[in-house]
MMTF fields as JSON, N, C-alpha, C and O atoms, coordinates in Angstrom:
{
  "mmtfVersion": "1.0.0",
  "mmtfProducer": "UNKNOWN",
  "numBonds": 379,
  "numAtoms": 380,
  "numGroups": 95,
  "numChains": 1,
  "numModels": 1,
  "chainsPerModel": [1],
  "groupsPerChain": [95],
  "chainIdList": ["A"],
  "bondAtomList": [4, 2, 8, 6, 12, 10, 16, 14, 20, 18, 24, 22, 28, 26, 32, 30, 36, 34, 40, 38, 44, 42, 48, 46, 52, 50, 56, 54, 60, 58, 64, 62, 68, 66, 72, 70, 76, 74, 80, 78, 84, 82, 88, 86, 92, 90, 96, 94, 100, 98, 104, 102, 108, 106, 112, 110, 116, 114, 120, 118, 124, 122, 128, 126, 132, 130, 136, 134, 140, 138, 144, 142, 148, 146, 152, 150, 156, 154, 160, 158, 164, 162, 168, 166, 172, 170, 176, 174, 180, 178, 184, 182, 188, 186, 192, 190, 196, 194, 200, 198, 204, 202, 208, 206, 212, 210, 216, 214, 220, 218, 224, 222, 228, 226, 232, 230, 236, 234, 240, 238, 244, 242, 248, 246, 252, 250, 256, 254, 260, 258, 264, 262, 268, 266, 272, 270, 276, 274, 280, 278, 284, 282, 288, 286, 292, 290, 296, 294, 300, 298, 304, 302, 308, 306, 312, 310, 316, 314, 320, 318, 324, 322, 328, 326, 332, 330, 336, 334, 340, 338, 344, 342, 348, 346, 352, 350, 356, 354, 360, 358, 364, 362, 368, 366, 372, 370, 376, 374],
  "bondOrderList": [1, 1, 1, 1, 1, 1, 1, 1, 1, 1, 1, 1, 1, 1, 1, 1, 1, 1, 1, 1, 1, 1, 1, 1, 1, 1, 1, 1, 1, 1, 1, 1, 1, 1, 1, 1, 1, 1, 1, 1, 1, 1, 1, 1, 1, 1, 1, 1, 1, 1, 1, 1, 1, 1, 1, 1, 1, 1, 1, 1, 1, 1, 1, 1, 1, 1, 1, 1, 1, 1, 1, 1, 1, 1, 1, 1, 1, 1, 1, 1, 1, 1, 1, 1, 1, 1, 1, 1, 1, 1, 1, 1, 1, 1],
  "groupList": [{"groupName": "UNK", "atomNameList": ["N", "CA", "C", "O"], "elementList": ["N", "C", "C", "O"], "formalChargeList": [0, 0, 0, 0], "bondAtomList": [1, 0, 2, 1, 3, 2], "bondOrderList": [1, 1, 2], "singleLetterCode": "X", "chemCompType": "L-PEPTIDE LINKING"}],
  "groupTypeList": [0, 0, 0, 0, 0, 0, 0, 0, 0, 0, 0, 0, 0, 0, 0, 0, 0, 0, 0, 0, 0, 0, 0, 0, 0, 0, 0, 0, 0, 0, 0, 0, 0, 0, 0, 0, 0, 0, 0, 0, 0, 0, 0, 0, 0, 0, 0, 0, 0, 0, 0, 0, 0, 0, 0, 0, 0, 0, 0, 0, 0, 0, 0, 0, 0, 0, 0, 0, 0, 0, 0, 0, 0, 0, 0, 0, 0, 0, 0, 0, 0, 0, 0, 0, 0, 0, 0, 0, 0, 0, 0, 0, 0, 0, 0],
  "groupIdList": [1, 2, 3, 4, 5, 6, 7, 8, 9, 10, 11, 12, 13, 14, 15, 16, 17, 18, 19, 20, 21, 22, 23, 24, 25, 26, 27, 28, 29, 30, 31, 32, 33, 34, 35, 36, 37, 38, 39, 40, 41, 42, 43, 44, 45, 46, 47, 48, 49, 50, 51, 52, 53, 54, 55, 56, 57, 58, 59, 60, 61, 62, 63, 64, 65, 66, 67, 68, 69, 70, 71, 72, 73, 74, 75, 76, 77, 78, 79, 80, 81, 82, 83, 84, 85, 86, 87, 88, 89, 90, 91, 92, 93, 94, 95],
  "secStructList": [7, 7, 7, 7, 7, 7, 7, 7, 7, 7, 7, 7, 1, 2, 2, 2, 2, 2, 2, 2, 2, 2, 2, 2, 2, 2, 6, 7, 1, 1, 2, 2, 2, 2, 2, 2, 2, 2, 2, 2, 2, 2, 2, 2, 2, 2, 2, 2, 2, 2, 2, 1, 7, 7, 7, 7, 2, 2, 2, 2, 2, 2, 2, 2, 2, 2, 2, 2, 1, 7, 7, 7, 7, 7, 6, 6, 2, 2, 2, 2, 2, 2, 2, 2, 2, 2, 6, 6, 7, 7, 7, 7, 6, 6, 7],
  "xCoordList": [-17.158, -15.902, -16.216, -17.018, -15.749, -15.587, -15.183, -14.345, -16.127, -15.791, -14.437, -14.097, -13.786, -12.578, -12.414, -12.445, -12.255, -12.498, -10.818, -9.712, -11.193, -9.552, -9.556, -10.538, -7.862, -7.523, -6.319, -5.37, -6.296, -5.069, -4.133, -4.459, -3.308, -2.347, -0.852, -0.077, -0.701, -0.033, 1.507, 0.992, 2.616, 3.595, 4.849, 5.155, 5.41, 6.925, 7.49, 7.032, 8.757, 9.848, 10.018, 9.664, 10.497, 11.366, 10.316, 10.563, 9.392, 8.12, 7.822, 7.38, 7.956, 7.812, 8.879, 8.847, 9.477, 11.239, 11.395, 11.864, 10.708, 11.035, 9.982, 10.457, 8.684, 7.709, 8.074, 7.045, 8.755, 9.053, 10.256, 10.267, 11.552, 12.07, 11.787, 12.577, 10.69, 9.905, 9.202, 9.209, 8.431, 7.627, 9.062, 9.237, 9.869, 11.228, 11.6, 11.474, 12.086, 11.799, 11.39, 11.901, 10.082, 9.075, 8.921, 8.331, 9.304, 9.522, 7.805, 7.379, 7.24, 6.077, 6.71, 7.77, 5.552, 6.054, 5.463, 5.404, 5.054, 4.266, 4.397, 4.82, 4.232, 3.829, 2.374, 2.041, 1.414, 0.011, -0.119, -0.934, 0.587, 0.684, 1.408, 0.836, 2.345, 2.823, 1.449, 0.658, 1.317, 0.305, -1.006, -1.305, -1.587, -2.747, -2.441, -3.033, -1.323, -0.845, -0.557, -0.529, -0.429, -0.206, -1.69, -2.002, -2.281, -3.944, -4.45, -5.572, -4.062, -5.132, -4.296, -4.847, -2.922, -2.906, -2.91, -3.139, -2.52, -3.165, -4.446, -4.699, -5.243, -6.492, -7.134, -7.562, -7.257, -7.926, -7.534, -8.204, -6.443, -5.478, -6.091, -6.314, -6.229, -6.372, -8.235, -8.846, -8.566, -10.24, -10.727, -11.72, -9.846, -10.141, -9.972, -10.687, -8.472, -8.36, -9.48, -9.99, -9.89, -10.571, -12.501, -13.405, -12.479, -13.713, -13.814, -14.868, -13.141, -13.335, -12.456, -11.447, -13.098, -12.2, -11.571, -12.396, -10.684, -9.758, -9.675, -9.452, -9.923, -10.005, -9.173, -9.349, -8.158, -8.187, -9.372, -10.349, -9.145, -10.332, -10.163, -11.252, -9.326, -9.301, -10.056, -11.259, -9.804, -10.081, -11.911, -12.607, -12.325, -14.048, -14.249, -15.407, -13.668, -14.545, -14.986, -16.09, -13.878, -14.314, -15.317, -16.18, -15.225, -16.143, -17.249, -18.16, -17.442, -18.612, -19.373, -20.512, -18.375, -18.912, -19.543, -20.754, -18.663, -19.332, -20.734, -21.646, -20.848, -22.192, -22.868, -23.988, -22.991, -24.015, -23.701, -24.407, -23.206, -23.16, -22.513, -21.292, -23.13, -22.752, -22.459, -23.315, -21.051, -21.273, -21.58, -22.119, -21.479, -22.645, -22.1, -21.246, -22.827, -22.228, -21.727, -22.497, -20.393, -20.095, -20.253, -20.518, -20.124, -20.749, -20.087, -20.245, -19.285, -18.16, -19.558, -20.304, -19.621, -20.237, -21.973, -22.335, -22.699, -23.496, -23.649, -24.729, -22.476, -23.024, -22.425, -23.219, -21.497, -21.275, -22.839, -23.222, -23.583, -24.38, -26.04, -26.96, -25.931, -26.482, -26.253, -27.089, -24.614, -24.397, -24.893, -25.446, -24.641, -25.4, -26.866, -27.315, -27.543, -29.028, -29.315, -30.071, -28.646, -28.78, -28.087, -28.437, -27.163, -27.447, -28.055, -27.704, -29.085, -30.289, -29.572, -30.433, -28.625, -28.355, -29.532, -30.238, -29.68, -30.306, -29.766, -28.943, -30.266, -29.718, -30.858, -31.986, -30.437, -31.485, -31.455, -31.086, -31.843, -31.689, -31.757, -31.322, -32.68, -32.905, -32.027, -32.237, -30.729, -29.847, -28.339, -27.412],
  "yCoordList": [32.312, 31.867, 30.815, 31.234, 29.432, 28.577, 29.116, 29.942, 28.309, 28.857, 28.361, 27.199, 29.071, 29.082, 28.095, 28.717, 26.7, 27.016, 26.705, 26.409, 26.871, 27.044, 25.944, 25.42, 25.356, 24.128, 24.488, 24.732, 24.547, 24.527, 22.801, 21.708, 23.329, 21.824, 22.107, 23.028, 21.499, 21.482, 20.783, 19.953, 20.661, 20.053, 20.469, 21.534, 18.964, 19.493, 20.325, 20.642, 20.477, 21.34, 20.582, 21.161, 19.382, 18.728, 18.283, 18.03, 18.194, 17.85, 19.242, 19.473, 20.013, 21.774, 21.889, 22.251, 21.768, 21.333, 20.957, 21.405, 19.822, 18.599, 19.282, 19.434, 19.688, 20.489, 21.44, 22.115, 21.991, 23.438, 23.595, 24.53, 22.46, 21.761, 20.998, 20.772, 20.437, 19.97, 21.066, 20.945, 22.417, 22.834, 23.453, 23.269, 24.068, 24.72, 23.811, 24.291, 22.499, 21.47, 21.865, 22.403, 21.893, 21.531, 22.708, 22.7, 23.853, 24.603, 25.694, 26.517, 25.276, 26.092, 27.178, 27.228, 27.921, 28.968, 28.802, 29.794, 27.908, 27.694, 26.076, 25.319, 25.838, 24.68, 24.345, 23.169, 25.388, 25.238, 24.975, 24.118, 25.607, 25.243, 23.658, 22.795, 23.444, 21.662, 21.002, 20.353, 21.207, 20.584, 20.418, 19.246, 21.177, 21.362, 20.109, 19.06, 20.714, 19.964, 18.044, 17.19, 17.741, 16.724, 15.754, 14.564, 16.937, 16.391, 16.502, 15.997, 17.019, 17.065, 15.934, 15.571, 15.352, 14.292, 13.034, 12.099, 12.911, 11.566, 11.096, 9.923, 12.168, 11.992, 11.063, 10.004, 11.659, 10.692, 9.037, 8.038, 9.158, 7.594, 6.375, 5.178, 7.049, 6.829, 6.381, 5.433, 7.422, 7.06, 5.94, 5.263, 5.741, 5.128, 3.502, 2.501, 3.872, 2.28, 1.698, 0.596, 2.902, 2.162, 1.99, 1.53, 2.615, 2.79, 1.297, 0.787, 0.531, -0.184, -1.864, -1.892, -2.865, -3.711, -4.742, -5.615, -4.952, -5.874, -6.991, -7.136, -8.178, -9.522, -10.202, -9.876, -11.214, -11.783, -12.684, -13.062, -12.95, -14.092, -15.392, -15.841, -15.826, -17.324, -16.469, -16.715, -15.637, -14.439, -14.871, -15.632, -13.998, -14.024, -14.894, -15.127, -16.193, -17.36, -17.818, -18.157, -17.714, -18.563, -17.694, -18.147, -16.417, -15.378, -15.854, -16.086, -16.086, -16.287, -18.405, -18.873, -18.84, -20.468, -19.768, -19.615, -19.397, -18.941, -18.445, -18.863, -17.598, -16.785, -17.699, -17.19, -19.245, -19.81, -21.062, -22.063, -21.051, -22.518, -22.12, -22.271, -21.595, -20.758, -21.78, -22.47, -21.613, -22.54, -22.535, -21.501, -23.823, -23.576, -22.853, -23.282, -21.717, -21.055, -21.828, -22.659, -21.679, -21.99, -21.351, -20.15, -21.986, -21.371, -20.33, -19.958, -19.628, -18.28, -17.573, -16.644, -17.94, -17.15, -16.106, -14.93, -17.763, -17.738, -16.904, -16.435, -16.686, -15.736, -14.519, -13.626, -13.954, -12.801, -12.338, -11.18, -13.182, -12.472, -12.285, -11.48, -13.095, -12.452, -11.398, -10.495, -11.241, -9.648, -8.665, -7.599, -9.129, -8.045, -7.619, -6.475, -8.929, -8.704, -7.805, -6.87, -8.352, -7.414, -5.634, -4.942, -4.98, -4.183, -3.246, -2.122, -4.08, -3.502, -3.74, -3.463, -4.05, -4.361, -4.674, -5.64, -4.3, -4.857, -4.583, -3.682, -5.467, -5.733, -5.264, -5.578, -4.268, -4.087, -4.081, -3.11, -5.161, -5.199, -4.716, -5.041, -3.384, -2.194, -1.443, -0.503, -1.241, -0.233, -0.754, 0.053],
  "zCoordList": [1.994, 2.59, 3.662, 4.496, 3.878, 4.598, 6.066, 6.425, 6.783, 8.461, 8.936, 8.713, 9.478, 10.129, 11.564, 12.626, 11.628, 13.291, 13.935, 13.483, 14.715, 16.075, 16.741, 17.266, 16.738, 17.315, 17.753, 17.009, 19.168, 19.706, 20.495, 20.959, 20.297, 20.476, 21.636, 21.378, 22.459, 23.711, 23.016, 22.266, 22.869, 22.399, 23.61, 24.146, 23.729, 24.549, 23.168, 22.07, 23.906, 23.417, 22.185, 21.158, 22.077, 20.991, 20.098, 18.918, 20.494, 18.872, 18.566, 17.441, 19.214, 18.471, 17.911, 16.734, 18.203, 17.513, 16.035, 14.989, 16.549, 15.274, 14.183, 13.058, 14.372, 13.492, 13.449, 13.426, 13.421, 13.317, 12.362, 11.561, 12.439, 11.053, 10.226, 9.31, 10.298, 9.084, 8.241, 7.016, 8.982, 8.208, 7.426, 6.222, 8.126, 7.079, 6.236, 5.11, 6.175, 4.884, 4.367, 3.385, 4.665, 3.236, 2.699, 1.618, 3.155, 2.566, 2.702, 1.892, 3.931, 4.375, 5.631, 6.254, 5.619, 6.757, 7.925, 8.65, 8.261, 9.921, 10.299, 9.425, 10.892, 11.625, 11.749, 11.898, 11.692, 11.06, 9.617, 9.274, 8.706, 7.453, 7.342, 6.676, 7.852, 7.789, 8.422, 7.737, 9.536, 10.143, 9.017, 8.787, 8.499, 7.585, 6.396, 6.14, 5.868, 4.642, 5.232, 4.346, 6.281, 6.371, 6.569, 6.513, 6.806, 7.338, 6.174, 6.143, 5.019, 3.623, 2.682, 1.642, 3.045, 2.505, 2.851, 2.083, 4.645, 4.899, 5.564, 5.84, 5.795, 6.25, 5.562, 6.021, 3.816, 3.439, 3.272, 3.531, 2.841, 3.16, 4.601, 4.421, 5.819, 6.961, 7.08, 7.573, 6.467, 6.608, 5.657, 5.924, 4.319, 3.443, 4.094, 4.069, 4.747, 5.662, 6.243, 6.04, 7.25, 8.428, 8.103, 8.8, 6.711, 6.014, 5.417, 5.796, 4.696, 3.704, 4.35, 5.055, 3.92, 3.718, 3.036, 2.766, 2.725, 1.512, 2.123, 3.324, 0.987, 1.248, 0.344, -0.83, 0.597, -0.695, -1.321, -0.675, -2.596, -3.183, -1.96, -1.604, -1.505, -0.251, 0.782, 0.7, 1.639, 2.486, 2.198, 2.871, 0.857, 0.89, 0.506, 0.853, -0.429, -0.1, 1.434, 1.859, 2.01, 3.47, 4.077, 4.829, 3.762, 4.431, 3.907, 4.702, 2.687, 1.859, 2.448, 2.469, 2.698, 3.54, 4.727, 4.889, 5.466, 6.615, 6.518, 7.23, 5.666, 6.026, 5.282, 5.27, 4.314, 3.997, 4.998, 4.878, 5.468, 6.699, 7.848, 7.878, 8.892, 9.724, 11.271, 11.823, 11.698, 12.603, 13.393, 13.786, 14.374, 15.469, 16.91, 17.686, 16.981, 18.053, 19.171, 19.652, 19.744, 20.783, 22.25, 22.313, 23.258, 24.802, 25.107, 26.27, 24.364, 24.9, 23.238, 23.544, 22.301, 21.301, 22.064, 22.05, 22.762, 23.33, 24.384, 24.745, 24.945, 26.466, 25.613, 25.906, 24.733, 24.347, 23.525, 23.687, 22.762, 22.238, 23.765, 23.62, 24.793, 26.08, 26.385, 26.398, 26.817, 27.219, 26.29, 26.562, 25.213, 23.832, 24.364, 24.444, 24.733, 24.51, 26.304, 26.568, 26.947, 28.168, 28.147, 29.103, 27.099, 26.977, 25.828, 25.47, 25.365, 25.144, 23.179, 22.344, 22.771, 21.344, 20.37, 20.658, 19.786, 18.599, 17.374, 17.21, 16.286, 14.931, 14.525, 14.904, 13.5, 12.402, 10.946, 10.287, 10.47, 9.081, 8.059, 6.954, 8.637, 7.316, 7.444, 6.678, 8.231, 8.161, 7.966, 7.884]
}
């Protein structure tokens, strides 16, 4: 059996309210049960967003110029990649 763990959540009156007629909607018996069910269908939706990204074909060509003719950094490019190197940043290419 999968471990259980505990999450408690603080709500005014009227969002306990408002969840508390949604879970009766939907026709669940808790507000943990709405709550659950809303996290097992847009979680993944949400991670998939911020996981991945969509280009159009104009979008990755230019992406694709850029990274073979890269322009020439400008003096705002230049001191942002300083601050980089002063806190201790590095790029690593094997990862």
């Amino acid at each position: 059996m999968p471990k259980v763990l505990r999450y408690e959540m603080q709500w005014d009156e009227e969002t306990y309210a408002l969840a508390e007629r949604a879970a009766c909607a939907s026709g669940l018996t808790s507000i943990k049960a709405y709550v659950t069910q809303l996290v097992k269908q847009h979680a993944p939706e949400t991670i998939e967003a911020y996981s991945s990204i969509r280009l159009t074909n104009e979008q990755f060509d230019a992406f694709c110029e850029a990274c073979d003719n890269p322009p020439t950094p400008t003096a705002k490019m230049r001191k942002a990649a300083q601050a980089l190197d002063k806190e201790g940043f590095v790029l690593n290419a094997n990862h």
